[in-house]
Every structure is written in C-alpha cells, then in structure tokens.
C-alpha positions in Angstrom: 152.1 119.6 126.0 150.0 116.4 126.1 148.3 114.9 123.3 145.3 115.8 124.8 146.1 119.8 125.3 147.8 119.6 122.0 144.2 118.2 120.6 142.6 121.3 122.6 144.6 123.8 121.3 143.7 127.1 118.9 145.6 126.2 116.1 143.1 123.4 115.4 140.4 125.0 115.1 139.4 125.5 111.1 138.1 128.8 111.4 141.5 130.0 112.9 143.3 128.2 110.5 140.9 130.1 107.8 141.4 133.2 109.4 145.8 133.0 109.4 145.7 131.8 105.7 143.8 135.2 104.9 145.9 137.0 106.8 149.1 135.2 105.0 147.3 136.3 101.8 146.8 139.9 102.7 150.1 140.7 104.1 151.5 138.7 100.7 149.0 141.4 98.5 150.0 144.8 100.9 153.7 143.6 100.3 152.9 144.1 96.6 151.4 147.3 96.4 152.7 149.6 94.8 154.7 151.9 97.2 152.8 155.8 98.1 151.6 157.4 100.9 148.0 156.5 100.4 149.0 152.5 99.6 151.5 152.3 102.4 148.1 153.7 105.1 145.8 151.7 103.2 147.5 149.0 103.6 148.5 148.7 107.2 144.6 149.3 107.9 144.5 146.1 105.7 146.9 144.1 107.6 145.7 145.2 111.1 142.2 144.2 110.4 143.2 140.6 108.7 145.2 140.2 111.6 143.0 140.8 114.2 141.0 137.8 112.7 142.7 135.2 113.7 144.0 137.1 117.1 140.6 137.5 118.1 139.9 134.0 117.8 142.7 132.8 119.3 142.0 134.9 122.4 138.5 134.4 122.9 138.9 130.4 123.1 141.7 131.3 125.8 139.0 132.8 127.7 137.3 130.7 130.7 133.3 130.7 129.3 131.2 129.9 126.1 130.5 134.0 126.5 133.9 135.5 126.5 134.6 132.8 123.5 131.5 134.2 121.4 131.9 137.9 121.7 135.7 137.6 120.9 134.4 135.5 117.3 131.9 138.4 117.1 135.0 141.3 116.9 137.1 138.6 114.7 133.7 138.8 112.5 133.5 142.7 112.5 137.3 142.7 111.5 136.7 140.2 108.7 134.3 142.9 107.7 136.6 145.7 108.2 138.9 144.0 106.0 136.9 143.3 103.0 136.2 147.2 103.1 139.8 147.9 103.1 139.8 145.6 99.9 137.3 147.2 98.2 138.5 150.9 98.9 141.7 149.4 97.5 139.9 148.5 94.3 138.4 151.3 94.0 142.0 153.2 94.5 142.7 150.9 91.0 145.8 149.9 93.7 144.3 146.1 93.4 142.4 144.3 90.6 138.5 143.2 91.0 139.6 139.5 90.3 142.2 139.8 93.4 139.0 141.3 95.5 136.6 138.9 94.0 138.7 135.8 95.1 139.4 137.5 98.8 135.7 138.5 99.3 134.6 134.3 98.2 137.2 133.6 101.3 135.7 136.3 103.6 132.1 135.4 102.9 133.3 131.3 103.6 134.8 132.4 106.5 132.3 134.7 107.4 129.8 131.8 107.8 131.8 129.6 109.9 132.1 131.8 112.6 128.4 132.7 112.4 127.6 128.7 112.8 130.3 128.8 115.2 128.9 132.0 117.1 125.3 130.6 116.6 126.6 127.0 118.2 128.1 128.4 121.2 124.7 130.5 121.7 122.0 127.7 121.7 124.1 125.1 123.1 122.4 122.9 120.7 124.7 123.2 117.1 127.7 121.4 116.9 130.9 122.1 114.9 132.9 119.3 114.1 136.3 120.2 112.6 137.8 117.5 110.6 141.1 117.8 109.0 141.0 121.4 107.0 137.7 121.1 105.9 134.5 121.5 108.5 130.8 120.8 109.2 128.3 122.7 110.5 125.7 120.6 112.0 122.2 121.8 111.0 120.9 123.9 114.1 117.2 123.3 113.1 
C-alpha cells in the first residue's frame, strides 16, 4: 500500500474510528451482562447493531460515487439509532445502569452528528470535513 492509498483509506476516517470505539465498548458491556436468555438476545441485537456502524461506513466509502457513500452513512446512522434503543431497553431490563446509558447515548448523539455533517457534506457538495488527528471539524455549511 502506498502512502498515498494508505492516506485514502477507511480506517482514517474519524467517524469510523468513532463508530469501532463504540462498538469496542458495547461488545466490552454485552460481555458483562449478566448471563439469561433475555441478556444473552438482547445483547447480540446490541452488538449487531453497534457493529454495523462502523461496517456500514467502511463499505459505503468502498463504493465508486458520493451516492452509494451517503446512503451507506445513512444505514450506519439508523444502526447508531438501533443501538441506542437496544441500550435503553437494557436499562429498562435494570440489566445496565442509567450512568452506563447516559455516557453511551453522549457518544451516540457525538457521533450521530458527524455523520449528519458528513451525510449533509457529501449532499451539497459544498461542506467540507476535514479530519485531523482523532478529533474533526465540520466546516459551517451556511
């Protein structure tokens, strides 16, 4: 891989690397459920959907257009989504605490914006994301 594919590649991109670190985190939190019928489905539903995050990223900017790239960030959103339901049933269950789904929804709703700016960007043309490092910028889009 050249510098410059390496530079190109998904794994750069901050809103992937934000999606794999939740991920990381949820599959760390299923692992310490404790174990029953109704943790053990809830919980795969959990991982599957944090999972798909980042997958669904990675895919869509292996596609060939701006389009393809978009509506793949668009399902990576509705997982996101689909993920901080899963938590929230969980609390409800009492199988998780409201602190632990507190500090995962603050990560969901961060992320949650970048790939809207991101989504938004890739729509108008206009917006620019600039990935720097781990943090990001979202140009203004006004």
């Amino acid at each position: 891989m050249t510098d410059e594919s390496a530079s190109r590649h998904f794994r750069n991109l901050i809103h992937w690397q934000m999606g794999q670190e939740l991920a990381v985190e949820i599959v760390k939190l299923v692992g310490e459920l404790p174990r029953g019928r109704a943790s053990d489905l809830l919980g795969a539903q959990l991982v599957r959907s944090a999972g798909s995050i980042p997958a669904n990223i990675a895919e869509g900017y292996g596609r060939f257009s701006k389009a393809a790239y978009r509506n793949h960030l668009s399902i990576a959103r509705g997982s996101l989504f689909e993920t901080q339901s899963w938590l929230n049933l969980l609390a409800r269950q009492s199988l998780i605490s409201p602190e632990v789904v507190s500090v995962l929804d603050g990560r969901c709703e961060e992320l949650a914006r970048v790939l809207t700016a991101r989504m938004r960007a890739l729509e108008s043309g206009n917006g620019a994301i600039r990935e720097v490092g781990l943090g990001y910028e979202v140009a203004d889009e006004s």
